[in-house]
Structure formats: structure tokens, C-alpha cells
C-alpha positions, 0 to 999 in steps of 0.5 A, spaced: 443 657 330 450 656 328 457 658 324 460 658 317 468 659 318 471 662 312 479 664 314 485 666 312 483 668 304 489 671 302 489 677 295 493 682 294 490 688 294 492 696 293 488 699 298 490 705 304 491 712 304 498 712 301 499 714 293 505 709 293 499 703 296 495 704 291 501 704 287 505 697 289 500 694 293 500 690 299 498 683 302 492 682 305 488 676 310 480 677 310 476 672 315 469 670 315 464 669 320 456 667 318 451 666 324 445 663 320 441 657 321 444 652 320 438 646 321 435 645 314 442 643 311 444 640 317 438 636 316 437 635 309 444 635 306 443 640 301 448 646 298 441 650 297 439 650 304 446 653 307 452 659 304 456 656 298 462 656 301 466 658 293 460 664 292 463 667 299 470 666 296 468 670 289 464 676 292 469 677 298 475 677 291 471 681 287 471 687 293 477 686 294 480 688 286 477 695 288 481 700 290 479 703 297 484 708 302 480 705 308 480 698 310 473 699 314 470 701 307 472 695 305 470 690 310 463 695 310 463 693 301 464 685 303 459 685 308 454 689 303 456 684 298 456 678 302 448 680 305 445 682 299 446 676 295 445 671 302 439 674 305 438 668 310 444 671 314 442 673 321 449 675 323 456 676 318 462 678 321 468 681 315 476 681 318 480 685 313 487 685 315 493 689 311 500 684 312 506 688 314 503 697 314 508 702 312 507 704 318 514 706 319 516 700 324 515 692 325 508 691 324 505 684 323 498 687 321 493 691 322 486 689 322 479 692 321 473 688 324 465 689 321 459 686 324 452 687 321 
């Protein structure tokens, strides 16, 4: 087994529950983690024998171009995404994390985590 990293992919998005988020917008940091087993590329050095990296990106940006109140709906859509089109992948963790909430105070970010 082993892990491919994908972190700090940065959209702006119009996700949460307030009309004026989806209005306005925000900026929002999704990371990738992909358990697989990494042996037949390891070993044959070959892109079709492990996870493209660029399609991972594309399918991630495509979900996070639609409209969701929830972040959990969002993780769920990516992973969905991710799995469908990689069916080789054992484990697959999706990180979505919202810059600076309006939550009414200083707030770096909050994030929801998907494991499937």
C-alpha cells in the first residue's frame, strides 16, 4: 500500500448556509489523501498503473464549482467523484476547509474531513 498527497488546492467557491455565501463567495483549501497500492507503478513506472495527479485536480474543481450549503456535502460529492472515476482506490480521505467563516469572530478556517 501507499499514499498519494494532494494539498492546499485552493478554489473560490459560494458554498454555506448564508444567502450572502453564496452570493459573495469565499475561499476554500481541499486536501487529498488516496491509499492505493502503489506497487505496479512503483515498479513499472507507468501513469496508467497509478492516480493522475491532474485528473484528480479537474474532478475535485468540478465539484467545487457547484453550489452546496454544506461542506460535508461537499467532501461526500468529491469522494464520490474521486472513487467512481479511480476504482482501484482502497481508501480516499477529502479535507475541505472554508478560509475565514463568517462565524462573527476571528476564525482561520473551519474544515470538514471525509473518509470512504
Amino acid at each position: 500500500m501507499g499514499k498519494i498527497l494532494i494539498e492546499g488546492m485552493e478554489f473560490y467557491s459560494y458554498h454555506g448556509c448564508f444567502v450572502e455565501e453564496q452570493i459573495v463567495g469565499n475561499k476554500f483549501i481541499v486536501d487529498v489523501t488516496i491509499d492505493f497500492n502503489i506497487e505496479l507503478a512503483a515498479e513499472n513506472d507507468e501513469l496508467n498503473e497509478t492516480i493522475n495527479y491532474q485528473s484528480v485536480f479537474m474532478l475535485v474543481k468540478k465539484e467545487m464549482a457547484i453550489k452546496s450549503k454544506l461542506l460535508e456535502n461537499v467532501a461526500k460529492r468529491i469522494a464520490d467523484s474521486i472513487k467512481e472515476n479511480f476504482p482501484k482506490i482502497h481508501q480516499l480521505t477529502i479535507r475541505v476547509s472554508k478560509v475565514n467563516p463568517p462565524l462573527g469572530g476571528q476564525i482561520k478556517l473551519v474544515a470538514v474531513e471525509y473518509s470512504c
